[in-house]
N, C-alpha and C positions, 0 to 999 in steps of 0.2 A: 504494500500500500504506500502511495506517494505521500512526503512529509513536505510540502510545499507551501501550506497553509499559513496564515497569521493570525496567532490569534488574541481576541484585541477586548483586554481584560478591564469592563466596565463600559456603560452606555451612556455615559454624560456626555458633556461638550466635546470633550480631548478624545472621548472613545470612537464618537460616531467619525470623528473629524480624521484617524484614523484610520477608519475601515475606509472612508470614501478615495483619503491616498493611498490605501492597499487596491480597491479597486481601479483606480486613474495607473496604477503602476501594471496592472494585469494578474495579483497577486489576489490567492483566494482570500477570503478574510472572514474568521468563525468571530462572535460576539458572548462573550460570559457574563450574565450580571448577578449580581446576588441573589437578585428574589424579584419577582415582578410585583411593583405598585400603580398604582394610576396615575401616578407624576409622572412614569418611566412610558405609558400607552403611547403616548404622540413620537415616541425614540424608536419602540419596537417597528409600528407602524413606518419608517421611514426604513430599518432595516429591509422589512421585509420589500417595499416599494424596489430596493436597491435589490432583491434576493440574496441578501447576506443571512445565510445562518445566523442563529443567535438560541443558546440557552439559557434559563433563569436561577438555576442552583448552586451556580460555582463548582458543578463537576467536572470530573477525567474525559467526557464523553466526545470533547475536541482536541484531544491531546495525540491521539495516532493520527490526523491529519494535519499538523500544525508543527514547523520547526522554529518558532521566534515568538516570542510573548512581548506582546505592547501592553503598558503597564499605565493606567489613567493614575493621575498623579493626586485625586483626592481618596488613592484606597492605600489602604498601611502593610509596606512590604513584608510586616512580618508577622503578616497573617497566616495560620495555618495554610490557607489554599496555596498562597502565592511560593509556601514552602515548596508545594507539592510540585508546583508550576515551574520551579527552577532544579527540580530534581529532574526536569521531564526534557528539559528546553534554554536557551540563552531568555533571559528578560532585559529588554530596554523601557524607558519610559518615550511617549508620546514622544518630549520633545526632542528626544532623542532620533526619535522614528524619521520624525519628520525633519531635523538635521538633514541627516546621512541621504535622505532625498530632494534636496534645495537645489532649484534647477541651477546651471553656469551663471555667476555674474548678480548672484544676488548679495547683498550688502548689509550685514546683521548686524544692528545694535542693540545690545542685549543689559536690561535692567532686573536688576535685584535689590533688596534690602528690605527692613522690617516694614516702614514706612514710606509713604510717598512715592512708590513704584509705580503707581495709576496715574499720575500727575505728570509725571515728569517724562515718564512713554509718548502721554497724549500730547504735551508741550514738545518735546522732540520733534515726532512724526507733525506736529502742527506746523514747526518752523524751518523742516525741511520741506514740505509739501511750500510753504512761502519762496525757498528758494527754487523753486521751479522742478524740484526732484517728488519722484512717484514713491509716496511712501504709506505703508499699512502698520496700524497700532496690533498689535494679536500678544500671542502665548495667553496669561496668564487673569488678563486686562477683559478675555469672555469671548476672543477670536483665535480659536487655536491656530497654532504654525502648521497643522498638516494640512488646512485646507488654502494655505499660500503658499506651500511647495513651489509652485508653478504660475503663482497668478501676474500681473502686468508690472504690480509693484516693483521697482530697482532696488528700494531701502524697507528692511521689515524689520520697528521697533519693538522688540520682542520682552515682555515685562514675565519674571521666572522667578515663582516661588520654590523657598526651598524644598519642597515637595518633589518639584520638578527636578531640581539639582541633582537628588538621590539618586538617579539613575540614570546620570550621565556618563556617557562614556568618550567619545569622540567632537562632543559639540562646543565648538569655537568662534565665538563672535569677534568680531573684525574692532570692534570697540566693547568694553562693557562697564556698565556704570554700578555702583553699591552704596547707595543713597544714606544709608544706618543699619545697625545692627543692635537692636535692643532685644529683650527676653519676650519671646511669644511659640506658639505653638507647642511650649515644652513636654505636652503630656503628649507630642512624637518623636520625643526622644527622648525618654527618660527621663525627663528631669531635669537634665541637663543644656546647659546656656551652653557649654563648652563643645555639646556635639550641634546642636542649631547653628553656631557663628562659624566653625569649620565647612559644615553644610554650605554655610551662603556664600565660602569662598570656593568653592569647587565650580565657581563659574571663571572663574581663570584656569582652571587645569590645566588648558589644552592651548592658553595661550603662550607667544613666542616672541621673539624681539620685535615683528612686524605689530601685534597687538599693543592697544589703546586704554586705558586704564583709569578711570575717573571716580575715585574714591570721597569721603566726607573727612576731610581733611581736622575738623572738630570734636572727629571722634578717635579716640586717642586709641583705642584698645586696635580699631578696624587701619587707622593709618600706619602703627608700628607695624601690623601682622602684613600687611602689603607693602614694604619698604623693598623684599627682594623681586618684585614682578620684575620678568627678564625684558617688558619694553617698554613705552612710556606711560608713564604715572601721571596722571593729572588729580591735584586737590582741588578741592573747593571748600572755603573759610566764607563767614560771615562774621567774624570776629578778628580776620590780622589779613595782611597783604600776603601773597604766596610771590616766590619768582617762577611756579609753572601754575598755571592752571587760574580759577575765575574765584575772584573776592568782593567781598564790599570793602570801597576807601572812601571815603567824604562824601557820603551820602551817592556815591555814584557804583555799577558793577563793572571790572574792569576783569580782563581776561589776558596771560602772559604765557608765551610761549617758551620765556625762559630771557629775554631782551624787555624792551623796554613794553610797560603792559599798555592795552588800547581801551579806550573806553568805550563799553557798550551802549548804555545808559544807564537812567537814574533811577535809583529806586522807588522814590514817591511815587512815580507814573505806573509801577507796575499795577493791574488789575487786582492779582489774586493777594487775598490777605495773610496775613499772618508771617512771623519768621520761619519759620517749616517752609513754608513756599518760597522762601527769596531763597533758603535752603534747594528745593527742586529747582529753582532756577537757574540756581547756578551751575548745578549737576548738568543743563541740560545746554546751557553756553558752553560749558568745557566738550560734549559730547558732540556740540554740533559745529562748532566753529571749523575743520576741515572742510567742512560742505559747505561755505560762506560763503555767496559772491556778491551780491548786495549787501553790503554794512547797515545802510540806511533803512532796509525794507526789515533786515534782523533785529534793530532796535525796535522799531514798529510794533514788528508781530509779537516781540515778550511780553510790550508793553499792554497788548490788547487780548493774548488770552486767558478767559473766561472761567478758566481750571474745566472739572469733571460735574458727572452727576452723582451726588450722594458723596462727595466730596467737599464741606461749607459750602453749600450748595444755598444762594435766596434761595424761597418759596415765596413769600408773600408777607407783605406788612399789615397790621391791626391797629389799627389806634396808634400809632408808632410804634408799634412791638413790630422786630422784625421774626420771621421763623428761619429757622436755619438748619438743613437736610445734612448731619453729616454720618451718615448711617456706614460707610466705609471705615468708621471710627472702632473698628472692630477689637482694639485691644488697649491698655493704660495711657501706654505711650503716646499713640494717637491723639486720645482725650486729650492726654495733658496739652499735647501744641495747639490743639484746639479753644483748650481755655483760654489759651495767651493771645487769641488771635483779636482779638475786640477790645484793646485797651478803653480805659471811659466809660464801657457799657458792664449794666449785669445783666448777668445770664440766668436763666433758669435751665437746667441740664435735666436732660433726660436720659437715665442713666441705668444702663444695666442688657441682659437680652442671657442666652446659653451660658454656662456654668460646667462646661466638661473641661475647661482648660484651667480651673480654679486658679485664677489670675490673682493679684495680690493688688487691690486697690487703693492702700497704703498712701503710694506714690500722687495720687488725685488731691489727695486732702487738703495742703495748702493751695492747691490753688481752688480748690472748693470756696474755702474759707474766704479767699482773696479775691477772687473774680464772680459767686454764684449768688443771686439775692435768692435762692431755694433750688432742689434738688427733688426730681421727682423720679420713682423707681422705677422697674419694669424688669420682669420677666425672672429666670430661673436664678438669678444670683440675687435675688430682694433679699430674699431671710440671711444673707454673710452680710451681703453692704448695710440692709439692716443693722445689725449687730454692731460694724463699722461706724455706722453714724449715731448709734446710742452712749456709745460707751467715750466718743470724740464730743457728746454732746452739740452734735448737728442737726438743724431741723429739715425732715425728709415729709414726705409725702409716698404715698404707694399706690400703684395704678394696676387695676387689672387687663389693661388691652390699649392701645394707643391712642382709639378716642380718647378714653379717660386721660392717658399722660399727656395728648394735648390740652382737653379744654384745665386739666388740671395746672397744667405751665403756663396758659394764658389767666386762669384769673390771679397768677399770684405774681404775674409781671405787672410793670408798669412803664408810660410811655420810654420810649427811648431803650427799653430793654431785649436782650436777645433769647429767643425762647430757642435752642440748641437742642437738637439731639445728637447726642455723639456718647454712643451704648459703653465703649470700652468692652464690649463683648463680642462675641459673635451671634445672629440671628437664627442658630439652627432648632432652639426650643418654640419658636414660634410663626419661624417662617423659613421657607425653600431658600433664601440667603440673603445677604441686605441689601441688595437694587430689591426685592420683593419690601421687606422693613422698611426701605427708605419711601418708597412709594408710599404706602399707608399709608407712614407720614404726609406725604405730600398732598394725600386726599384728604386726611383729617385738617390739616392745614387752612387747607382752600374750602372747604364744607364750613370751617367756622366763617372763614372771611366772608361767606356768601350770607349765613343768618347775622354779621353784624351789617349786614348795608342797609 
């Protein structure tokens, strides 16, 4: 019996995206998913359109027709199945898969870190598409790499969580950026910070002297551990001058190639808020300044984009309360840049969501104190943060469902205040993920502005 097959383990985004480049390659493609649910119907249903096999158990039953295991990068390698799967077979992950099939002549820029990875993709891919260059946002950002193998794009800004990194083997970006490295996802790796921050450097592996290198230069732990990349290093500070790489100096961002630095523009002009973002920004001046042929239209564009959705995202103002979408806010660290982001206003935070990563929100607290005129809770981590803001003697509120945490954020703001959600969790106790969470928001938002007219 021929072992020819691929088989392309999990039906999400990165799965199907997979199976469609096994198909465009001529390669059979079998589909395993755990267990069928009604979220998973509209996925089978395309399988089968396409005539891909697919089974719903996690069995052996594709394993004598199948020499290569494609590995969806939101399922845990060291699950029993995946045990059995690599006693059977080679495993790559997705974005592996679809590496090693990148047509001639495409152009990878490859973003990782804790934070700010969605931003700073979108703002790349935004300001080269300004420069006249065909470029696609994908990986990790909710457009897999396997279905841009082949497409028109010249430049594919590819955003890689550590998930994805895990099962890298040969894939090399021509530039790669690592925006932060703070403590998140650890209950996939143990426990441990020390195997997560090794994880997020394994996106250099494979790079060589010809590789590009644009690290956060303020982060002391991630600039040492990258002192020996074998080509060029680029920092980026918002706190000192660099002589390579993109800074803030007197109120202006200036970019040095190692000579004298040039000035891009100023920072008051830039759109998006907060120091987290003049942070992505300048990640994404060091990343794109090769591709530069207009200086003038590149000052333009930093200055004018708008950031993400579900990233401090407006929604809509009330009485002067603004609402503000930041449901991407998925983990402490998040939060915390987010509290900073609105000097002069308070905020009422909307705070909380999934509780499998038992996150330590500790770290939130002053700036709770300092930046919040009340705190309302939500979802599966209320009874810790609860506990948290009893014993800190903070006054909280507790919602059962998002309507409640809106209209509860709005009657306890007043004019000029920011009604924020940014969970510091993840949305998996109450929603499919947080564009679903942040949406809600967005309808309960707008539902109220319509009964206050």
């Amino acid at each position: 019996m021929s072992r020819d097959g691929i088989l392309i383990i999990g039906c999400g985004i990165s799965g199907l995206a997979a199976a469609r480049l096994a198909l465009r390659k001529g390669w059979k493609a079998y589909v395993t998913e755990r267990q069928r649910t009604p979220a998973l119907e509209s996925r089978f249903q395309q399988l089968e359109e396409l005539g891909i096999p697919y089974e719903t158990e996690n069995t052996d039953g594709f394993f004598s027709f199948c020499s290569l295991a494609v590995l969806s990068p939101g399922i845990d390698p060291r699950s029993p199945y995946i045990q059995r799967v690599k006693e059977e077979m080679p495993l790559i992950g997705e974005l592996e898969f679809a590496y090693r099939s990148l047509s001639p002549g495409k152009r990878l820029i490859a973003v990782t870190g804790t934070n700010g990875k969605s931003t700073t993709v979108s703002l790349i891919r935004y300001l080269l598409e300004g420069q006249g260059h065909s470029a696609a946002a994908v990986g990790n950002i909710g457009q897999a790499l396997s279905d841009y193998t082949d497409s028109c794009h010249t430049f594919l800004v590819c955003e890689v969580s550590s998930y994805q990194l895990e099962t890298v083997e040969t894939f090399r970006p021509e530039t790669a950026v690592i925006t932060n490295i703070t403590p998140d996802h650890l209950d996939r790796y143990g426990g441990s910070y020390e195997v997560y921050f090794k994880t997020k450097l394994k996106i250099t592996d494979n790079m060589g002297e010809e590789g590009r290198l644009v690290v956060n230069g303020d982060d002391e732990k991630l600039e040492t551990a990258t002192r020996a990349f074998p080509g060029k290093r680029y920092l980026f500070s918002r706190r000192r001058s660099l002589p390579r790489g993109a800074f803030v100096n007197e109120g202006a961002l200036w970019f040095s190639e190692g000579g004298d630095p040039e000035r891009i523009a100023y920072a008051d002009r830039l759109t998006l808020p907060g120091a987290h973002n003049l942070e992505n920004t300048l990640a994404a001046i060091a990343a794109v300044r090769p591709y530069v042929t207009s200086m003038d239209r590149w000052a333009e564009d930093l200055c004018d984009f708008k950031g993400i959705e579900h990233r401090l995202e407006p929604v809509c103002e009330i009485m002067g309360i603004l609402f503000v979408n930041d449901s991407k806010g998925t983990n402490v660290d998040s939060t915390q840049k987010a509290l900073a982001s609105f000097p002069g206003r308070k905020i009422i935070l909307i705070l909380g969501g999934d509780d499998a990563k038992k996150s330590d929100f500790t770290p939130l607290l002053p700036l709770i104190r300092k930046e919040c005129r009340a705190v309302v809770l939500l979802g599966e981590t209320t009874p810790r943060i609860k506990s948290l803001m009893e014993r800190e003697k903070i006054p909280y509120e507790s919602a059962g469902g998002m309507e409640e945490a809106v209209r509860l954020s709005f009657s306890k703001a007043l004019k000029g205040d920011i009604v924020l959600l940014s969970p510091a969790a993840a949305s998996f106790d109450m929603y499919s993920n947080f564009e679903e969470r942040g949406r809600h928001f967005k309808e309960e938002s707008l539902r109220l502005k319509k009964e206050q007219r």
